[in-house]
C-alpha positions as CSV (number, residue, x, y, z in Angstrom):
1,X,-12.1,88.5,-39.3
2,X,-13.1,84.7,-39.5
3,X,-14.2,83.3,-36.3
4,X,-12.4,80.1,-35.0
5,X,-14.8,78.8,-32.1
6,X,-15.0,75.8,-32.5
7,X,-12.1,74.7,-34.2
8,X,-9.5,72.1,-33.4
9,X,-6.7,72.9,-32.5
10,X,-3.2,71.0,-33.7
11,X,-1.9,68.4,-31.1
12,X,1.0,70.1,-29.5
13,X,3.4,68.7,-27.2
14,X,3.0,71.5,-24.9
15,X,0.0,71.6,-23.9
16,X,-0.9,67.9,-24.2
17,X,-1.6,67.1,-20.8
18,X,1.5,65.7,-19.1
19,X,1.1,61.5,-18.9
20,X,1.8,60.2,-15.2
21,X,5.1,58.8,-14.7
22,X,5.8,55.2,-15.5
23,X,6.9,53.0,-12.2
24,X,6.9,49.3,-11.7
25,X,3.8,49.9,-9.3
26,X,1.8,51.6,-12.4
27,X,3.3,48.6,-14.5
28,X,1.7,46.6,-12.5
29,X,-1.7,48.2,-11.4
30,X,-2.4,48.3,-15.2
31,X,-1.7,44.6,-15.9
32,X,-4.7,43.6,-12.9
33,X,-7.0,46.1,-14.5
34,X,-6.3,44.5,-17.8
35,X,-6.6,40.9,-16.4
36,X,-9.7,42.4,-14.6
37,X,-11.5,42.9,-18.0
38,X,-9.9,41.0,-20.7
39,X,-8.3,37.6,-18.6
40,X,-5.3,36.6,-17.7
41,X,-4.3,34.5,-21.3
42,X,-5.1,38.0,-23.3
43,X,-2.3,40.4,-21.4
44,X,0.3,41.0,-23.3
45,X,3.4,43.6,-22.5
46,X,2.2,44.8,-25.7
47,X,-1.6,45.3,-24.8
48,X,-0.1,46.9,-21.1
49,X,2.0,49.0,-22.6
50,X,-0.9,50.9,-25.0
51,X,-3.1,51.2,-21.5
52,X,0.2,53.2,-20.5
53,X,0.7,55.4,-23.6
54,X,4.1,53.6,-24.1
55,X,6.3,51.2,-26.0
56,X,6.7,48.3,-25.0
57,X,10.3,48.0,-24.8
58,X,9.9,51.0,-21.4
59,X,8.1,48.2,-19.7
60,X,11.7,46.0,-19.0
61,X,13.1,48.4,-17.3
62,X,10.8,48.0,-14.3
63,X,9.8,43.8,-14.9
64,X,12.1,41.2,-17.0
65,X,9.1,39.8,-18.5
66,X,5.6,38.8,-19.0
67,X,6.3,36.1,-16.3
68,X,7.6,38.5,-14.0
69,X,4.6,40.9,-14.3
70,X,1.9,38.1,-13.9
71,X,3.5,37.1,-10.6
72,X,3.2,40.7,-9.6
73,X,0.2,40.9,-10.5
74,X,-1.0,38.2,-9.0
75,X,0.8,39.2,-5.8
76,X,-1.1,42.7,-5.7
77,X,-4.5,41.0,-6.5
78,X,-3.7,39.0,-2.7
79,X,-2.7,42.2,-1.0
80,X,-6.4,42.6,-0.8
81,X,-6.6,39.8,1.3
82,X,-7.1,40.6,4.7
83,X,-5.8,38.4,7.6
84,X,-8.3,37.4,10.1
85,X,-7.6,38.8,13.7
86,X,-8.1,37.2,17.2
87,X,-11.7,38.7,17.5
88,X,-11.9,36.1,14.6
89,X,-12.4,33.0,16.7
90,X,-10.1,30.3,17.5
91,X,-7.3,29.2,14.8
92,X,-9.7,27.0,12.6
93,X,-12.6,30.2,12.4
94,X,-9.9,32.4,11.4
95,X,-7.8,30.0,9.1
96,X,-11.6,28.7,7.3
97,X,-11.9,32.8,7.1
98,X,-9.0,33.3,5.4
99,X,-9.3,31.1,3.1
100,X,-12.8,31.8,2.3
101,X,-11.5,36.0,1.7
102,X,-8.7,34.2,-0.5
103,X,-10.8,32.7,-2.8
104,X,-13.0,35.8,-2.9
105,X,-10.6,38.4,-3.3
106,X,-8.6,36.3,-6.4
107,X,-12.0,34.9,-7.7
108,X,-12.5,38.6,-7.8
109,X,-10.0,39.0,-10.6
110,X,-10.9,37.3,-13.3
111,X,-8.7,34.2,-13.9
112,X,-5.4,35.7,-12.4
113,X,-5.4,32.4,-9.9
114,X,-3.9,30.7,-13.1
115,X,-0.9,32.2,-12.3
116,X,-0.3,30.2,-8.6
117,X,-0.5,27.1,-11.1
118,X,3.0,27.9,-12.6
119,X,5.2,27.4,-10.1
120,X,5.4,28.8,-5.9
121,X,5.0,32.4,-5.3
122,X,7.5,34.4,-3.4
123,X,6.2,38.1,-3.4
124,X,5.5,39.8,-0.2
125,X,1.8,39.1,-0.2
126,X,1.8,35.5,-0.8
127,X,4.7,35.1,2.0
128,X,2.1,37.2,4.5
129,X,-0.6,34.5,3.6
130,X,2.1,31.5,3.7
131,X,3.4,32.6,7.1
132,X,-0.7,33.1,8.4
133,X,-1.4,30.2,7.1
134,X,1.3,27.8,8.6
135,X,0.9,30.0,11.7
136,X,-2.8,28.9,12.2
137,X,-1.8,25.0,11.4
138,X,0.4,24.9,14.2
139,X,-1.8,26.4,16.5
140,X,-4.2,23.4,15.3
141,X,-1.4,21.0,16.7
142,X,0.0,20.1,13.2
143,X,3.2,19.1,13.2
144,X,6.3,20.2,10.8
145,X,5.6,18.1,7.5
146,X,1.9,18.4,7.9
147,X,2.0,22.4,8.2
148,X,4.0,22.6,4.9
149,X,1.9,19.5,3.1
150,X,-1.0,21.2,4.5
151,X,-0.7,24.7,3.4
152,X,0.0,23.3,-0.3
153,X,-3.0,21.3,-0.3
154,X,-5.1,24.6,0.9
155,X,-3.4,26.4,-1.8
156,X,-4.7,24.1,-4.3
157,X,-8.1,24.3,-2.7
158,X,-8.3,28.1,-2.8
159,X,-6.6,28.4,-6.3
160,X,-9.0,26.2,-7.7
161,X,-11.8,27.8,-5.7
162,X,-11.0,31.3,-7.3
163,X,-10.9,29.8,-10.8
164,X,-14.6,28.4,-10.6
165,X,-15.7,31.2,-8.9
166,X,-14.1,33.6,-11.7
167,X,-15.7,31.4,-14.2
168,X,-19.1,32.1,-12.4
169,X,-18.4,35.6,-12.6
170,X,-17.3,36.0,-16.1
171,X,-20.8,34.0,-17.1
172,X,-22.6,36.7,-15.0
173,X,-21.4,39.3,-16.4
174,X,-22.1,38.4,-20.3
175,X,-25.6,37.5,-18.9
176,X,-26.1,41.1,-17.3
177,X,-24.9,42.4,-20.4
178,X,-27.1,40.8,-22.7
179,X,-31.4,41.0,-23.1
180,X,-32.0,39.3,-20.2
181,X,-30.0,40.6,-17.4
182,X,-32.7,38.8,-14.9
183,X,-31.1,35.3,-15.8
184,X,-27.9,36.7,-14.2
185,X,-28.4,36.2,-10.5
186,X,-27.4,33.4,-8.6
187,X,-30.5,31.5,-8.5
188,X,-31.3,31.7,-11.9
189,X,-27.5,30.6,-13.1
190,X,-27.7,27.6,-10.7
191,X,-31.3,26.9,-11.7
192,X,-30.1,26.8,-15.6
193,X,-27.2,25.1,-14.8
194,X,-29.1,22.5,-12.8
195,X,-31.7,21.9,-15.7
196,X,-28.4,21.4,-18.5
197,X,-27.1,19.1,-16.3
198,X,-30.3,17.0,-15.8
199,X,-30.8,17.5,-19.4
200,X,-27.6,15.3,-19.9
201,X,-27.9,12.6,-17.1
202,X,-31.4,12.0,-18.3
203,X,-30.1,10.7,-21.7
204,X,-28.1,8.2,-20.2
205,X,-28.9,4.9,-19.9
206,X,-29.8,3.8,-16.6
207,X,-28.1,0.6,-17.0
208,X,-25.1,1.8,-17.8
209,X,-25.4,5.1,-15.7
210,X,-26.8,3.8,-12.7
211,X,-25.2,5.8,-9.9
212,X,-26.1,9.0,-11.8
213,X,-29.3,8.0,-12.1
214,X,-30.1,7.0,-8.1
215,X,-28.0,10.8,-7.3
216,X,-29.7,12.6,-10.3
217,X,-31.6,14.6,-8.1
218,X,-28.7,15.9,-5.3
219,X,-26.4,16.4,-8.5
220,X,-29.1,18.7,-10.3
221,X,-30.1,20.5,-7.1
222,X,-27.9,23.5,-7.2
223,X,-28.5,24.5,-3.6
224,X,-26.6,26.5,-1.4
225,X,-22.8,27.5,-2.9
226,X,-21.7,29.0,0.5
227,X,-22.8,25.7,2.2
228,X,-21.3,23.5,-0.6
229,X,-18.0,25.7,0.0
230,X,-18.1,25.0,3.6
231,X,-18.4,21.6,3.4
232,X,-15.8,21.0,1.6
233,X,-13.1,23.1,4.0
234,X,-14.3,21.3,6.6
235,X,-14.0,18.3,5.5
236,X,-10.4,19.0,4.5
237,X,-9.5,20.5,7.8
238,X,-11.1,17.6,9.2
239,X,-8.9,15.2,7.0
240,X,-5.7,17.2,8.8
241,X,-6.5,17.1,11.9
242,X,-7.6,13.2,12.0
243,X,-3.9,12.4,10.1
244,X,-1.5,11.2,12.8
């Protein structure tokens, strides 16, 4: 008798391990894992659908389109965002906090901050943050108009925030994956960055250039990022409060 140790056996439906069944929440979930590693531009309903072991076409019956999804997805990456609480501090600690976890939490995710550019979002986790956020402006003695203008502008700040930092991240990452993973921390990125920069501004002509030449040395600096991104809150929050 011929041994078969060893040998492959034919696929069989049967005893194929069963696949876990497709809901919108797995839809989704699979869409910010794929934005997690290839960016937001390169998901497709196509490229979601192989990560499920399915056909495209089973995806509309849980989102009407790519559109659709994005905004989910988006709206799942801020349901990681957790809402400062009164052992916080006083309404501008806690609203500078939230802010700050924003920007983490969707800086975090690759570039799916892109998707806040396309129009407002109404999912359940962006209305928690909208309602947090205009309930910490009023408590700051905003009134009506300024809450909403307010919260817009903050929206900006974070969504812009989270881009740069997702761009800082992505640059990271190729750097720990290549030769010389010891160029991929902070310092090193700001110190490299710094030098291309002053690299650039050095070529200029001074007569032409001559602001950028007197602030060469603060633009070239790098410094402190967390400091920089304080800064500029505050000086936002300051520019609320001193509007009448």
């Amino acid at each position: 008798m011929r041994a078969t140790t060893g040998q492959t056996r034919p696929d069989n439906p049967r005893t194929r391990p069963a696949k876990a069944p497709l809901s919108r929440e797995a839809v989704v979930e699979a869409a910010l894992a794929l934005v997690d590693e290839v960016g937001y531009a390169a998901v497709t309903m196509r490229r979601v659908a192989q990560a499920l072991d399915t056909g495209p076409a089973s995806l509309y019956v849980y989102v009407a389109d790519r559109d659709e999804l994005m905004a989910e997805v988006y709206d799942l990456a801020l349901g990681q965002v957790e809402l400062p609480g009164e052992a916080d501090g006083d309404w501008r600690a806690r609203l500078e906090l939230l802010v700050g976890r924003a920007i983490t939490v969707l800086g975090g995710h690759d570039d799916i901050a892109l998707v806040a550019l396309t129009g407002v979002q109404t999912g359940r986790h962006a209305l928690r943050m909208s309602e947090e956020t205009l309930r910490l402006l009023r408590a700051g003695g905003l009134g009506d108009a300024a809450c909403v203008w307010a919260a817009d502008l903050l929206d900006q700040y974070v969504t812009s925030s989270a881009l740069e930092r997702a761009g800082w991240l992505r640059s990271q990452r190729a750097l720990e994956a290549s030769a010389s993973p010891a160029d991929a921390t902070e310092q090193a990125m700001s110190h490299a960055a710094g030098a291309e920069l002053d690299a650039v501004f050095g070529a200029l002509s001074p007569d032409e250039y001559p602001t950028i030449h007197a602030l060469r040395g603060s633009m070239t600096a790098g410094g402190d990022s967390e400091a920089r991104a304080a800064w500029k809150l505050k000086v936002i929050i300051d520019g609320l409060l001193a509007q009448p």
